[in-house]
N, C-alpha and C positions, 0 to 999 in steps of 0.2 A: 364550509368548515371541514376540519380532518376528522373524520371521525371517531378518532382514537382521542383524538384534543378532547372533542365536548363528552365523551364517556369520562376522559380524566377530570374534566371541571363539574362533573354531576357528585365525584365525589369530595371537594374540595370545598374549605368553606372562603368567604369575601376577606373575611380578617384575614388567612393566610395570603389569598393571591394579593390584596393590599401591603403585605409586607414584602410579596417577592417583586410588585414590579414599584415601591420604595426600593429595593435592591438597585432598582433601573435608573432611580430619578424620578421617579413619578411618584407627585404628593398625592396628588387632585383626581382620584379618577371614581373615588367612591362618592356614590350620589346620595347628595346631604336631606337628609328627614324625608325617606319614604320606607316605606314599613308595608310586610305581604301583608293584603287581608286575607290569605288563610294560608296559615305558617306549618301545616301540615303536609306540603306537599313536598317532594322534590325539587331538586337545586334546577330552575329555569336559567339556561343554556341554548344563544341564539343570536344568531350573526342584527346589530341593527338596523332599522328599517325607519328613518325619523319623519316627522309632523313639528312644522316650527310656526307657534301662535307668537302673533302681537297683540297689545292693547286694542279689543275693540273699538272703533268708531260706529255710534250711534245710529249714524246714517245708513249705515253700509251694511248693519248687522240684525235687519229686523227679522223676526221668527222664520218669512219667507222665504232666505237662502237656502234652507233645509230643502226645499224644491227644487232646485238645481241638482241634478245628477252630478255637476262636475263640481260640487262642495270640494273643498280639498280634504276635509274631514271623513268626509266620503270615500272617495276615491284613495285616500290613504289607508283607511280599513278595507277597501274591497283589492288594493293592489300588494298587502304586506305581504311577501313571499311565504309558504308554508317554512317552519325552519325559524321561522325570522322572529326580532321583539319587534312591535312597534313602541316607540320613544317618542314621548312629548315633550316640548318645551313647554311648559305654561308658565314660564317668568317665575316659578316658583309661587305660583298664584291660585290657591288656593280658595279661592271665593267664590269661582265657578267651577263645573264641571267639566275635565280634559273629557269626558266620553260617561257614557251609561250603558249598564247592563246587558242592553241589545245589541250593541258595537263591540262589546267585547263576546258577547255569546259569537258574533257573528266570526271574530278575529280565530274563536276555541276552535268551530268548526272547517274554519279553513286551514285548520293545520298549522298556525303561528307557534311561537314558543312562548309568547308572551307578550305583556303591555308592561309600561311602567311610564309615568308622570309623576313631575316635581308639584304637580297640582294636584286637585283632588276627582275621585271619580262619585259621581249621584250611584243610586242604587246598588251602594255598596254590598248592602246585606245578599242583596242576590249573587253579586259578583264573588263576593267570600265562598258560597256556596257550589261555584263551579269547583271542578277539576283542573284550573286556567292560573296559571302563574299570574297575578296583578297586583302592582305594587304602587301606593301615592304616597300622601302627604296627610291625608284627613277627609273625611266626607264631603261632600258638597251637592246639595239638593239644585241648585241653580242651574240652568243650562248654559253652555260655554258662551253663549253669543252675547250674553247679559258680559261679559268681561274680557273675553278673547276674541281673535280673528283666525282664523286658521288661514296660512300663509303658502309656506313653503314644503314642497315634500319629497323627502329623503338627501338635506343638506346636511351640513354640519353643524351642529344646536351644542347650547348647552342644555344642561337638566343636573337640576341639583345642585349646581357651580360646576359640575364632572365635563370634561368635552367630550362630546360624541361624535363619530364622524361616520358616517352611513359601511357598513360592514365590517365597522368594531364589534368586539365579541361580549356580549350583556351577560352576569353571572348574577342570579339573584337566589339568596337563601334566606334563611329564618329571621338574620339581624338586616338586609336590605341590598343594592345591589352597587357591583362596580364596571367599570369599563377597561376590556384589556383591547390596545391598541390592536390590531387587526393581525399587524406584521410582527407579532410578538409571542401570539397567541398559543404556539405551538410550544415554545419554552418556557414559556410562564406557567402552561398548565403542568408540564413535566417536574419542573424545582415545586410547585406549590405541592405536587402528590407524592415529592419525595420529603417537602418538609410538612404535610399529615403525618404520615410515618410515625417520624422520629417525633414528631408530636402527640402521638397516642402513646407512644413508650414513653415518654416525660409526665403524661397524666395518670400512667398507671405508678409509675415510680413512684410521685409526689401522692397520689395517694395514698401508698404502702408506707410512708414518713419517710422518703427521704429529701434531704435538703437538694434546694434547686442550684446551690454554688458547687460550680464543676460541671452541674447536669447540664445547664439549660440559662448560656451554651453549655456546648459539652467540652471546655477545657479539660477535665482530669480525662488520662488516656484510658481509666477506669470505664468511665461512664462510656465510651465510646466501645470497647472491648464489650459491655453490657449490652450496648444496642446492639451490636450485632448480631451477639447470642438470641437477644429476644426476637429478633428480627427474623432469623433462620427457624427459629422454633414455633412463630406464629405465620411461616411461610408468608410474609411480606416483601 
């Protein structure tokens, strides 16, 4: 990634970049009902890295896989590039666990940018407590084998309903995370940090009382003449 892009999207929040690449045509790209476990951190920014489960079969999933070195579950936490999210599919599946505490400890120390499942992670409380951007759906005490297979790694998933496609760019902040197409990446983060701006000037406006018709948009060439002004005075 450019590294002027992911400086620009650490300051940017998901509702904005949802509206500039709705500018594009794209509804779908924010990932439906995951929430950070701990919403104190900074905006996780990282090319992604995916893990795509099916419906476990019974046969094929008893606790024993876990001994295979070449688990994909494995091998996807020990291969996520530093830089990178790792992305789950978990069907939006909530009932097991996409990963636990140790696989993400394991993902911080390697330099990831982060994890995110449509499903849920077991030892949340621990996970909350890293420094480790991670974002699910709900807790989940169960281990993934009780309900998932882990399949494929580094395709293109869904998660969330959002499509992912292996070095799309994952932006996760306080309300949850979205996906900016890869080849997009670089101008989407530019209009999203020009429209912060002019969006911190409409918040200060509206809270001094003024009304939002004309402002916001800025149809009266009033309001526009104003932002500038604010603009040059708060060197933005």
């Amino acid at each position: 990634m450019n590294p002027e892009t992911k400086a620009l999207l650490m300051g940017v929040s998901t509702a904005t970049l949802c509206t500039a690449l709705f500018k594009r045509g794209l509804r779908n790209q924010f990932i439906q009902d995951v929430r950070p476990l701990n919403d104190t951190l900074p905006n996780m920014v990282g090319e992604a890295y995916t893990l795509r489960y099916i419906p476990a079969r019974e046969d094929l999933n008893p606790i024993g896989v876990f001994l295979d070195r070449n688990h994909p579950q494995r091998v996807a936490v020990e291969q996520c590039p530093p830089g990178a999210v790792l992305v789950f599919d978990s069907r939006r599946n909530a009932r097991a666990a996409s990963a636990g505490a140790i696989l993400v400890s394991r993902l911080m120390v390697r330099g990831c940018a982060g994890v995110v499942t449509d499903g849920g992670f077991r030892d949340s409380p621990e996970i909350a407590a890293l420094s480790f951007p991670a974002y699910h759906q709900r807790p989940s005490a169960p281990t993934n084998l009780t309900q998932h297979q882990a399949l494929d790694i580094n395709v293109p998933i869904g998660c969330g309903d959002a499509p992912v496609f292996p070095g799309d760019v994952m932006v996760g902040d306080r309300e949850g995370v979205v996906v900016i197409p890869a080849g997009i990446a670089d101008e989407v983060a530019k209009e999203a940090t020009e429209m912060t701006v002019f969006e911190d000037f409409v918040g200060e406006q509206v809270l001094a009382g003024r009304s939002i018709l004309g402002l916001y948009p800025p149809t009266d060439p009033q309001a526009k003449e104003d932002f500038e002004a604010w603009r040059k005075a708060k060197s933005r």
